[in-house]
Every structure is written in structure tokens, then in C-alpha cells.
PAZAPA-4460 file (N, C-alpha, C; in steps of 0.05 Angstrom, whole numbers, plus 32768, in hexadecimal, padded with zeros to 4 digits):
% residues 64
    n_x    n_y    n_z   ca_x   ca_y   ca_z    c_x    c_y    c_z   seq   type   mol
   8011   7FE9   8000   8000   8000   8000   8012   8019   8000     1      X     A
   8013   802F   7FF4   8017   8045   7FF0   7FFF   8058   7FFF     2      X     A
   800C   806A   8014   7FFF   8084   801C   8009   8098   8013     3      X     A
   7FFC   80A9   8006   8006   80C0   7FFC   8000   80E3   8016     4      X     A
   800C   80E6   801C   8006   80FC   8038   800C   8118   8024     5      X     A
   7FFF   812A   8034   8005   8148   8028   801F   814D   803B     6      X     A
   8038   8162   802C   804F   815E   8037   804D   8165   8052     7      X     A
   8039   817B   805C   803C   8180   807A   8033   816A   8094     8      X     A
   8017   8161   8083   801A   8145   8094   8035   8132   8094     9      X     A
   8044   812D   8085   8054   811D   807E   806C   8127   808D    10      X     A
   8071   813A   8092   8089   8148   80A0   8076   814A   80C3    11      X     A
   805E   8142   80C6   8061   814C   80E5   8061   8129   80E8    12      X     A
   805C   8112   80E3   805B   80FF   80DE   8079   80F1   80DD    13      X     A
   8093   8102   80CE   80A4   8105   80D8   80B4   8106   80ED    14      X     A
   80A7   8121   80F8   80B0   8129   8115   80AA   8119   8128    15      X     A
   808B   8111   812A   8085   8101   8140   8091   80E8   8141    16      X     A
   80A0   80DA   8129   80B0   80C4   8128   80C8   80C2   812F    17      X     A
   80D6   80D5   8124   80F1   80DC   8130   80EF   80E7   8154    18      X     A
   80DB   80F9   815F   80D3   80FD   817A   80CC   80E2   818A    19      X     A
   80BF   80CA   8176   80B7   80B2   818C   80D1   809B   8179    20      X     A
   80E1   80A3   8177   80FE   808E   8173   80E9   8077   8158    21      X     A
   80D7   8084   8149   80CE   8073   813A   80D1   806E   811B    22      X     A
   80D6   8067   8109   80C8   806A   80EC   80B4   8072   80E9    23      X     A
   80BA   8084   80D1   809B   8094   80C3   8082   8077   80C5    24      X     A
   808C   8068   80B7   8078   8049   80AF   806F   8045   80CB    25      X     A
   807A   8038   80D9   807F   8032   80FE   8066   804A   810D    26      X     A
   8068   8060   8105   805E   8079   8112   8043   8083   8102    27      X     A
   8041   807C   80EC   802D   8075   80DA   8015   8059   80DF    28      X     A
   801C   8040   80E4   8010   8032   80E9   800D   8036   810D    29      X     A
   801A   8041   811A   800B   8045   812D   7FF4   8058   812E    30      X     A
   7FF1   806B   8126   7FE5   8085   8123   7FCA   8079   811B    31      X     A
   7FCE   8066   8105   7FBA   8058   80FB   7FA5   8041   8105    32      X     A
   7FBA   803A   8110   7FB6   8020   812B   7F9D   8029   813E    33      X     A
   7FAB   8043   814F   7F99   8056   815B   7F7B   8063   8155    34      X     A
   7F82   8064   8140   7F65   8076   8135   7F52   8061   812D    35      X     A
   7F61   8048   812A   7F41   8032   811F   7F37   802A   813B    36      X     A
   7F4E   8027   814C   7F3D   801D   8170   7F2E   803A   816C    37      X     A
   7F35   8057   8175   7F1E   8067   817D   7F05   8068   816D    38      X     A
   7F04   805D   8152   7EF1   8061   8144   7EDE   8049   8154    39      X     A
   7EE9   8037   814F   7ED8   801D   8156   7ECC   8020   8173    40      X     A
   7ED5   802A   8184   7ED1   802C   81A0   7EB7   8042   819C    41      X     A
   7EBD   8051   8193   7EA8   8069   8194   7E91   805B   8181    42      X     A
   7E8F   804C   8170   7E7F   8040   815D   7E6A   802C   8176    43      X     A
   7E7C   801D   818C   7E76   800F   8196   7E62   8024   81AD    44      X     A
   7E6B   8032   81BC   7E5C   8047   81CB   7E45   804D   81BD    45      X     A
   7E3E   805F   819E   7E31   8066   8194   7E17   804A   8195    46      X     A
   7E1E   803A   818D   7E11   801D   819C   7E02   801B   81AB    47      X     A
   7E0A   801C   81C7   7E04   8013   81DF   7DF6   802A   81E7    48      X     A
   7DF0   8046   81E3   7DE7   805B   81E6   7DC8   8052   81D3    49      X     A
   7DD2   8052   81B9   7DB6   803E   81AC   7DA4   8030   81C0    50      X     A
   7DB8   801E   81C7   7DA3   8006   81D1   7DA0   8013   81F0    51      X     A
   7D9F   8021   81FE   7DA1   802F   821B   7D86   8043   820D    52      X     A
   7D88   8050   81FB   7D6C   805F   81F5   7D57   8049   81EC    53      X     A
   7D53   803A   81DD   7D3E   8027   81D5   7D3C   8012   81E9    54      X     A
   7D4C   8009   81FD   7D3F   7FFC   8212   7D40   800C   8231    55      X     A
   7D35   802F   8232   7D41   803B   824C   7D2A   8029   8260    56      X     A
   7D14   8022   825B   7D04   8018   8269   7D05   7FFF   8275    57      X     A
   7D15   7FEA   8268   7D22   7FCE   8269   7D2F   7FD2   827E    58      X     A
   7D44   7FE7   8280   7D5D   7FE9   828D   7D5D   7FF4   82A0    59      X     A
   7D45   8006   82A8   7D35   800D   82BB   7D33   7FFE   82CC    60      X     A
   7D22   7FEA   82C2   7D12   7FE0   82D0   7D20   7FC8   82E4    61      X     A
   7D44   7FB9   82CC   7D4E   7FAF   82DD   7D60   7FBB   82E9    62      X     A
   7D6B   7FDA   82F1   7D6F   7FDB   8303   7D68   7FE5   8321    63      X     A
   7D50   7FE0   831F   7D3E   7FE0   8337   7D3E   7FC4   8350    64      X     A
***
């Protein structure tokens, strides 16, 4: 796979690699790594907020 970055991303992407002793690639697949857990997590919340409004009465009721 080829990423193509605009140069200023690509130069701070830089920095933070050389700043965490890493490779651009190395510092890149982390960055990336990161952002699919927060997506998914928040995907997963957006969820449970769903199902917390369509059963508030269910959930009510068991925790009484």
C-alpha cells in the first residue's frame, strides 16, 4: 500500500517519529492503529446509548 500525505502532514509525522525514537511507517501505523480502536469504541457507545434509550423502561424496571 502506498499513502500519499500532503507535505506538512508528512513532515509533522516526521517529527513525532524521530521525537518517539520511531519510523515514519512504525509512527504511521501506530497513529492508525489508534484511530480505528477510538472509532470502534465510540461506534460501540453510540450502541449501547441506542439500546439504553429503546429499552429505558426495561432497565428501569430491573434496577429496582
Amino acid at each position: 500500500m502506498h499513502l500519499r500525505l500532503p507535505d506538512d502532514v508528512h513532515a509533522q509525522l516526521k517529527q513525532a517519529a524521530e521525537e518517539d525514537g520511531n519510523s515514519v511507517n512504525t509512527e504511521a501505523v501506530t497513529a492508525i492503529s489508534d484511530y480505528l480502536a477510538r472509532r470502534q469504541t465510540a461506534r460501540v457507545r453510540e450502541v449501547a446509548r441506542e439500546i439504553a434509550k429503546e429499552d429505558a423502561a426495561l432497565l428501569a424496571r430491573l434496577g429496582e
